[in-house]
N, C-alpha and C positions, 0 to 999 in steps of 0.2 A: 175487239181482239180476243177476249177472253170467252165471248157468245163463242166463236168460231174454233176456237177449241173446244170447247164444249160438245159442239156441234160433231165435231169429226170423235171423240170418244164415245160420243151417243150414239154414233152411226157403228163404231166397229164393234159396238157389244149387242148392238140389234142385230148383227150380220155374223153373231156368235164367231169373232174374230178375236179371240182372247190371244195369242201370241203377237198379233201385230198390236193388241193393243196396249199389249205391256211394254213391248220396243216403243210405241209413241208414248207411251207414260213416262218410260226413262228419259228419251227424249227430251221430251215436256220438262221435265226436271230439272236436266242437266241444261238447257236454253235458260231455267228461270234463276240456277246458280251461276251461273254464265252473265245473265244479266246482274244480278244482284254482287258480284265481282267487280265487273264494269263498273257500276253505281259507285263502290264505297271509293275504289282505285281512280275514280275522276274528283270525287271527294276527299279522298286524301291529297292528290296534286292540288287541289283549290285551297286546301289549308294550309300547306306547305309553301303555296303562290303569295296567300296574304301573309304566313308568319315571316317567309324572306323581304316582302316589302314593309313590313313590321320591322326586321335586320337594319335594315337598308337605310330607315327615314332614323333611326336610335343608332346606326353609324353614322351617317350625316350630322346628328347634335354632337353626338361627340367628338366628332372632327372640329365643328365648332366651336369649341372647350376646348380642343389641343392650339386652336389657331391662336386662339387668347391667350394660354397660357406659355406657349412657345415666345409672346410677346411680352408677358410679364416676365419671365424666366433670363430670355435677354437681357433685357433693361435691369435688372437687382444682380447679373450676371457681371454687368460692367460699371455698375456703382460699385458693387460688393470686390470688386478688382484695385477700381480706382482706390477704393478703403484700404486694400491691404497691400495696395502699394505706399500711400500714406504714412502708413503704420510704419512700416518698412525704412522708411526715410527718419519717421522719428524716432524708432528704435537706435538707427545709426547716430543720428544725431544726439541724443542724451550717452550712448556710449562713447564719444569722441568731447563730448561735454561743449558740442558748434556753442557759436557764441549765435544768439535766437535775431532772426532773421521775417523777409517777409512770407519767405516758402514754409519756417516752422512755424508759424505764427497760421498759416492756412493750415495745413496738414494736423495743427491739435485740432483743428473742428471735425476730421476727418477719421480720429482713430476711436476704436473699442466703442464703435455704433452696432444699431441693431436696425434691421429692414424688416418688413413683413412681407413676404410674396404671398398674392392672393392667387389662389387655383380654382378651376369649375371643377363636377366632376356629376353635373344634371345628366348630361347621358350614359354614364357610366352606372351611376344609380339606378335610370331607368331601364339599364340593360339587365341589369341584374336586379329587378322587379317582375321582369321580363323572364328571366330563366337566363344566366350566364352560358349554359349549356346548350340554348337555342343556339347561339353561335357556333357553327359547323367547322370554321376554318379553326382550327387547334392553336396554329404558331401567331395569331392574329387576338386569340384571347386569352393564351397566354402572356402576350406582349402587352396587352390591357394591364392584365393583373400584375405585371410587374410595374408599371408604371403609377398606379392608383392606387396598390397595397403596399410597394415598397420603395419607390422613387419619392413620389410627392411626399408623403410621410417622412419620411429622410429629409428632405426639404425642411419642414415645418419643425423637426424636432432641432436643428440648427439652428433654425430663425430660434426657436424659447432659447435652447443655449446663449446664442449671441445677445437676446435681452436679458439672461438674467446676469451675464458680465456688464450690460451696460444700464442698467436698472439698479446692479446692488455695489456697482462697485465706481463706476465712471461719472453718472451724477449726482451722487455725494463728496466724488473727490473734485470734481468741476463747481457745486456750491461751495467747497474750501477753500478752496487754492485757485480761483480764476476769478477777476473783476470782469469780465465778459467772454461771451463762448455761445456762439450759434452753430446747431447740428448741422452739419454738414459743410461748415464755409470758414469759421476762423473760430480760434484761441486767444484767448489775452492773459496770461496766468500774471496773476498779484504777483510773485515773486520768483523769477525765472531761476532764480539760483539756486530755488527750495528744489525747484520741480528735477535738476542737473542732479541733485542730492538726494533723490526719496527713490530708493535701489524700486522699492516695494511699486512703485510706477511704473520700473522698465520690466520688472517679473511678471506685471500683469498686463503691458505689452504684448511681452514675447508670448505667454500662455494664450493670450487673445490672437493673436497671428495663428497661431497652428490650430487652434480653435477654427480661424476663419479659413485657412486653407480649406479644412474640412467641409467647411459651407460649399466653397467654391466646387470643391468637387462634387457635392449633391446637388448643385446645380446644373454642373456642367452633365452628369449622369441624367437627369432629369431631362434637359434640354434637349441629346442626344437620343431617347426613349419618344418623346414625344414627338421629334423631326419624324423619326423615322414609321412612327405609328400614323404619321398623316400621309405618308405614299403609302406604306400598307392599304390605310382604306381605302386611299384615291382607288388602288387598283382591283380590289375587291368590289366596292360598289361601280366600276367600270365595266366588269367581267357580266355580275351580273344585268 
């Protein structure tokens, strides 16, 4: 192809044809930026092809991380209820001074606990290894970052609150004052009439209740963030 051009500039200068041969020069020119336009704009689409299937497989893990955690988020959602419904009953019951029973006798196993929720957050990392900015859709990485900079976090800073009430304050006072006491399932306090009597027990009830409200509700923000971040990508990696 290149002989062949050659070949016709060769001819129009032997034929002392200088004005056609500068229109086919221009010509010549404007075809080889014409092509080299072509070339980069079929090379940009091919990058653009693999960075969105790049998108596409780093929203799929992370869908996978919201499935998990949507699951863990539940589950510590209706422990952490069940807790502070417990709580709830014993607060009333030391304020009314119930005579102990086999419901208060479960429900001490049940108050001023701490859970851990465990979170992924591998694709979210990897998106943001990635360039967070690759991400085109705005309201879609936005919603990311709210849930992995400020949801989850919130989460996890409730779980340390809720252990360090039940780390520095509940079992030392469950090694004093209880002759047996399993997390989560029953109480036996040494002397039920101490526990009717010691104010500083129902104070740090009630302050651990409103504490765990707080949980509840980082939960329940959490749980609602990440539902809805999994039809988000459903319908984005559908589209495309």
């Amino acid at each position: 192809m290149i002989k062949f051009f050659r070949q016709i500039r060769y001819n129009l200068m032997s034929e002392n044809k200088t004005g056609k041969y500068l229109k086919y020069a221009i010509g010549e020119i404007v075809l080889v930026v014409i092509g080299i336009l072509m070339a980069l704009q079929i090379n940009n689409w091919n990058e653009a092809r693999k960075e969105a299937r790049t998108i596409a497989n780093v929203l799929i893990e992370i869908k996978e991380d919201l499935i998990e955690d949507k699951a863990e988020l539940n589950l510590r959602l209706k422990q952490r209820t069940a807790h502070f419904k417990a709580q709830k009953r014993i607060y009333d019951a030391l304020e009314k001074r119930a005579v102990f029973n086999e419901e208060i006798r479960l429900d001490l196993g049940n108050v001023l606990l701490a859970e851990t929720m465990f979170s992924s957050s591998k694709g979210y990392e990897l998106l943001k290894e990635l360039n967070l900015g690759a991400l085109t859709d705005k309201s879609l990485r936005i919603l990311l970052t709210q849930y992995y900079e400020r949801d989850i976090p919130h989460v996890h800073q409730e779980n340390i609150d809720d252990k360090f009430e039940f780390e520095n304050f509940w079992l030392p006072y469950v090694r004093k004052h209880f002759k047996d006491w399993t997390f989560g399932e029953y109480g036996d306090p040494v002397d039920y009439a101490q526990i009717l009597n010691d104010q500083s027990l129902l104070t740090a009830i009630k302050i651990n209740s409103q504490n765990l409200e707080a949980t509840l509700q980082a939960y329940s923000i959490a749980l609602k963030t990440a539902t809805k971040l999994i039809k988000e990508i459903d319908l984005k990696i559908n589209i495309e």
